[in-house]
C-alpha positions as CSV (number, residue, x, y, z in Angstrom):
1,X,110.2,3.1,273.3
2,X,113.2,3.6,276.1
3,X,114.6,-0.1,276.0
4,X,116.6,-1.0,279.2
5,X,119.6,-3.8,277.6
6,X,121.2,-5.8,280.9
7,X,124.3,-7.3,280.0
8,X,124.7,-5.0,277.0
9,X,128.2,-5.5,276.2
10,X,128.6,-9.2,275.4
11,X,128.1,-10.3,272.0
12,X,124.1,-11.0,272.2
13,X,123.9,-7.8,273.9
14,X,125.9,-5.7,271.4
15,X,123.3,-6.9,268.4
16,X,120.5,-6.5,270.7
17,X,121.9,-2.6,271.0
18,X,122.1,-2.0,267.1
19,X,118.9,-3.6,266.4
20,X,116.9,-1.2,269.3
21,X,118.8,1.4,267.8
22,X,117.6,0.5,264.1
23,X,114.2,0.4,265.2
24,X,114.5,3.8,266.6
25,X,114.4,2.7,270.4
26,X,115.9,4.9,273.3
27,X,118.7,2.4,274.8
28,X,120.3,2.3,277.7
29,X,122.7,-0.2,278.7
30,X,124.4,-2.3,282.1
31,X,127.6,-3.8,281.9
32,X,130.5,-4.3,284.1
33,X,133.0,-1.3,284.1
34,X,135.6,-3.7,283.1
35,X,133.5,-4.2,280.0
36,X,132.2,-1.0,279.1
37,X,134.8,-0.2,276.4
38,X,132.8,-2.6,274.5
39,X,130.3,-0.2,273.9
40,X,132.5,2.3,271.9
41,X,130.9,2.0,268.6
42,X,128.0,3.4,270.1
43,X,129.0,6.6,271.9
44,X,126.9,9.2,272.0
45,X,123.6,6.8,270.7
46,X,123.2,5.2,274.3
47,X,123.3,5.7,277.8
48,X,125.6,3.1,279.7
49,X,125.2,2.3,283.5
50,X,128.8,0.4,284.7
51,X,127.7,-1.9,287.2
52,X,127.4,-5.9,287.6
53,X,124.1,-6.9,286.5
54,X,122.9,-8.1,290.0
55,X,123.1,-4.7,291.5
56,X,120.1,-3.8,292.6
57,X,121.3,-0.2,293.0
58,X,122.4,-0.2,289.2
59,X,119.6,-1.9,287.9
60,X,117.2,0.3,289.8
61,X,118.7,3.1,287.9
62,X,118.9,1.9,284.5
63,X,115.2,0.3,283.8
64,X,113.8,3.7,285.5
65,X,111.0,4.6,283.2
66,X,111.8,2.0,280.8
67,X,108.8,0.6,278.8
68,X,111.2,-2.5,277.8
69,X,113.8,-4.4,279.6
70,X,115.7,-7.1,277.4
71,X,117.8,-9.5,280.1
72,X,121.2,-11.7,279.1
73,X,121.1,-14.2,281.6
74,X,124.4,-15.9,281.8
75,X,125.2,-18.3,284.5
76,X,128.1,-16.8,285.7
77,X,130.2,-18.0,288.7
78,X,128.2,-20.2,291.7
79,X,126.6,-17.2,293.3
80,X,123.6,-16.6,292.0
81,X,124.2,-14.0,289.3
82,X,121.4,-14.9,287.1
83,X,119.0,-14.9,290.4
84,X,120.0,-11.8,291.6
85,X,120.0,-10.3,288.6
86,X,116.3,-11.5,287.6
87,X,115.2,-10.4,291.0
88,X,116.5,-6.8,291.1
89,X,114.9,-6.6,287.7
90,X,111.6,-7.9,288.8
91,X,112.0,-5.7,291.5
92,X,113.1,-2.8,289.7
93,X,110.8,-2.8,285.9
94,X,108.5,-0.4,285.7
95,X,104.8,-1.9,286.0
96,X,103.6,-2.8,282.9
97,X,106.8,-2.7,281.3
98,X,107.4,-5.9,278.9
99,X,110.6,-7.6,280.5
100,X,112.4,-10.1,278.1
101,X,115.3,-12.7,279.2
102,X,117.3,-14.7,276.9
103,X,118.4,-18.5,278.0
104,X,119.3,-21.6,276.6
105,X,116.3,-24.9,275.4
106,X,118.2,-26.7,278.7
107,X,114.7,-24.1,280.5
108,X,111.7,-25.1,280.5
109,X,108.1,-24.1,281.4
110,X,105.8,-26.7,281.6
111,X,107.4,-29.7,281.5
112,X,106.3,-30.5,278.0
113,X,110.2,-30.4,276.4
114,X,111.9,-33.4,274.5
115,X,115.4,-33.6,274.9
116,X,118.0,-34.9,273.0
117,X,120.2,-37.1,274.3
118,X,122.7,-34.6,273.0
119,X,120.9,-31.9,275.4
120,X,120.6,-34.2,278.4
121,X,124.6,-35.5,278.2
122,X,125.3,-31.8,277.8
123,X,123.4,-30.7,280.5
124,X,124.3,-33.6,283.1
125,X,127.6,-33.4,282.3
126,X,128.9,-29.7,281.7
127,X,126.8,-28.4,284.8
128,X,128.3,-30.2,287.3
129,X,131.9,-29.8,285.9
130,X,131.0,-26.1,285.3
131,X,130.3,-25.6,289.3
132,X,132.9,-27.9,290.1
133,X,135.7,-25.2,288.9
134,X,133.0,-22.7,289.8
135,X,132.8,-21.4,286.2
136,X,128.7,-21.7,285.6
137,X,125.6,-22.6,287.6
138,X,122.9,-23.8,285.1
139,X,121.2,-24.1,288.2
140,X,121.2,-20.5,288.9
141,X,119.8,-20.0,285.6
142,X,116.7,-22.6,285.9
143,X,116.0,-20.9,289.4
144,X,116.0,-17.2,288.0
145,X,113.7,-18.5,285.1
146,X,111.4,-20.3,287.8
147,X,111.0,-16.6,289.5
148,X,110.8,-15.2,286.2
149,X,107.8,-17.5,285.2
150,X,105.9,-17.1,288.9
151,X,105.9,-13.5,288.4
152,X,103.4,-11.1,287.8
153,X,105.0,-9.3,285.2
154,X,104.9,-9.5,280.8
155,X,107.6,-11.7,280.6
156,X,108.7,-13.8,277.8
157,X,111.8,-16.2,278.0
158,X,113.6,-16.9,274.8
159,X,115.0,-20.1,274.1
160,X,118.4,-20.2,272.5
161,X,119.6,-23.0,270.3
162,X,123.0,-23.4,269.3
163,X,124.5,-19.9,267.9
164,X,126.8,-19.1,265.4
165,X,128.3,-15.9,264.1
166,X,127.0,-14.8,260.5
167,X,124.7,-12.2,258.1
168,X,121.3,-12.4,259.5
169,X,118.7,-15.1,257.7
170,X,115.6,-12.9,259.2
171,X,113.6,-13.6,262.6
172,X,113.7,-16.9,263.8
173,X,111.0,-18.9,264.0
174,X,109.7,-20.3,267.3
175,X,107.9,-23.6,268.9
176,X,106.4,-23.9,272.5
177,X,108.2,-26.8,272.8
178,X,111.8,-28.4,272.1
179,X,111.5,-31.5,270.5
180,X,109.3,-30.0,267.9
181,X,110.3,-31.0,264.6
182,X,110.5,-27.6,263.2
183,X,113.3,-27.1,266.2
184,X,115.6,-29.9,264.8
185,X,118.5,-28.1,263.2
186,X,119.3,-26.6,266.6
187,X,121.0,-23.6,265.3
188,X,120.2,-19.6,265.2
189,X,122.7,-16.9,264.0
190,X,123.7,-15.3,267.3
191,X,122.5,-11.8,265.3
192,X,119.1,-13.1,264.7
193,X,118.7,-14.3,268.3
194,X,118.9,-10.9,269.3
195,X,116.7,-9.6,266.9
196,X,114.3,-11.9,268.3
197,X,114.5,-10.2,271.6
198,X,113.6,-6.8,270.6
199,X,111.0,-8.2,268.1
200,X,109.5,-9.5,271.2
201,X,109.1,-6.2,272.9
202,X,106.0,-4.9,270.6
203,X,104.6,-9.3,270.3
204,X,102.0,-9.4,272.8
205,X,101.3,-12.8,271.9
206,X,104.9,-13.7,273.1
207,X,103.3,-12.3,276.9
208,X,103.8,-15.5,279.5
209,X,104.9,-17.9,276.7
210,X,108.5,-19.3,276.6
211,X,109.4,-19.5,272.8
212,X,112.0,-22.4,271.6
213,X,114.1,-20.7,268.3
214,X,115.8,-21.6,265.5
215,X,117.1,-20.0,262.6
216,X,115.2,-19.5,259.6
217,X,116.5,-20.4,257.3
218,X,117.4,-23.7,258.5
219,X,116.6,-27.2,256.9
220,X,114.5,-28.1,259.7
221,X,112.4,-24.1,259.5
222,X,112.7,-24.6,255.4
223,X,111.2,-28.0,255.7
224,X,108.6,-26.6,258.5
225,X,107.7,-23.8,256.0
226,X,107.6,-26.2,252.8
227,X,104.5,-28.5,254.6
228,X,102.4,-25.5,255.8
């Protein structure tokens, strides 16, 4: 499979990279020129288009004849980078091709979620603080996901817990829904979050669905496990 990784020089991308490679994947990767030094340890295994992911241009080139496109949508700035990037993709994918974007549990699809109050404070608070110094939109990011989800394409939208750095525990397990108890530990090794991603390329029952993670192996997935 030739697997198209935008934003593939950030951390998530970086293990998304290594695991497509692992599995034997064609990669090609877009990142900012500033940032493409970042892909070093893979020279010569991968084919890097410099570019900000919201060029159309640039994307246009990368996902052509792609079969997978794995998206890092980060809500950068207050000018629609997660949009634009989403739409040049959607505009851009081959058809047919499965297209998956990462995000956080703060997206959701039907209306369905249970929050934290955690989650709420989080969200009410850090958004508006985050466009006030023009850092982050979350915003942009539930608009993109909105276009993402009205779309015709095989999309699936990953839902990121918390993440933290450390040796994989396996792929994460997954509820429709946040606020499902298996979700409570709100916490997924940043590694295994990615391999989640490129899992989901070849999971056709991941097509249209918008999958809530957390990390295997913790006490809320062992206790999950332990009553099946």
């Amino acid at each position: 499979m030739k697997v198209c990784i935008v934003g593939a020089s950030g951390k998530l991308g970086r293990y998304m990279v290594q695991h497509a490679l692992d599995r034997g994947h064609e990669v090609v990767g877009v990142c900012r020129p500033e940032s493409v030094e970042k892909l070093a340890a893979f020279s010569g295994r991968m084919t890097v288009f410099p570019g900000r992911t919201d060029d159309a241009a640039v994307i246009e080139q990368a996902v052509a004849g792609c079969d997978g496109v794995l998206v890092v949508l980060v809500p950068r700035g207050v000018h629609g980078y997660s949009t634009g990037t989403v739409q040049a993709v959607l505009d851009h994918a081959e058809p047919g091709a499965r297209l998956v974007f990462s995000c956080g549990w703060h997206i959701t699809l039907d209306g369905q979620d249970k929050y934290s109050l955690k989650i709420k404070v989080i969200v009410k608070v850090f958004g508006p603080v985050a466009r006030l110094f023009r850092f982050a939109d979350l915003d942009d990011q539930v608009e993109a996901c909105r276009r993402v989800f009205a779309s015709d394409t095989r999309w699936t939208v990953v839902r990121g817990s918390d993440l933290e750095e450390g040796d994989s525990q396996g792929l994460p397990v997954w509820s429709r829904h946040v606020g499902d108890p298996v979700l409570e530990s709100n916490l997924t090794r940043r590694v295994d979050f990615a391999l989640f991603m490129v899992d989901a390329l070849e999971r056709d029952e991941l097509i249209h669905e918008a999958p809530a993670i957390v990390g295997r192996q913790t006490p809320s997935a062992l206790a999950h496990a332990g009553s099946q």
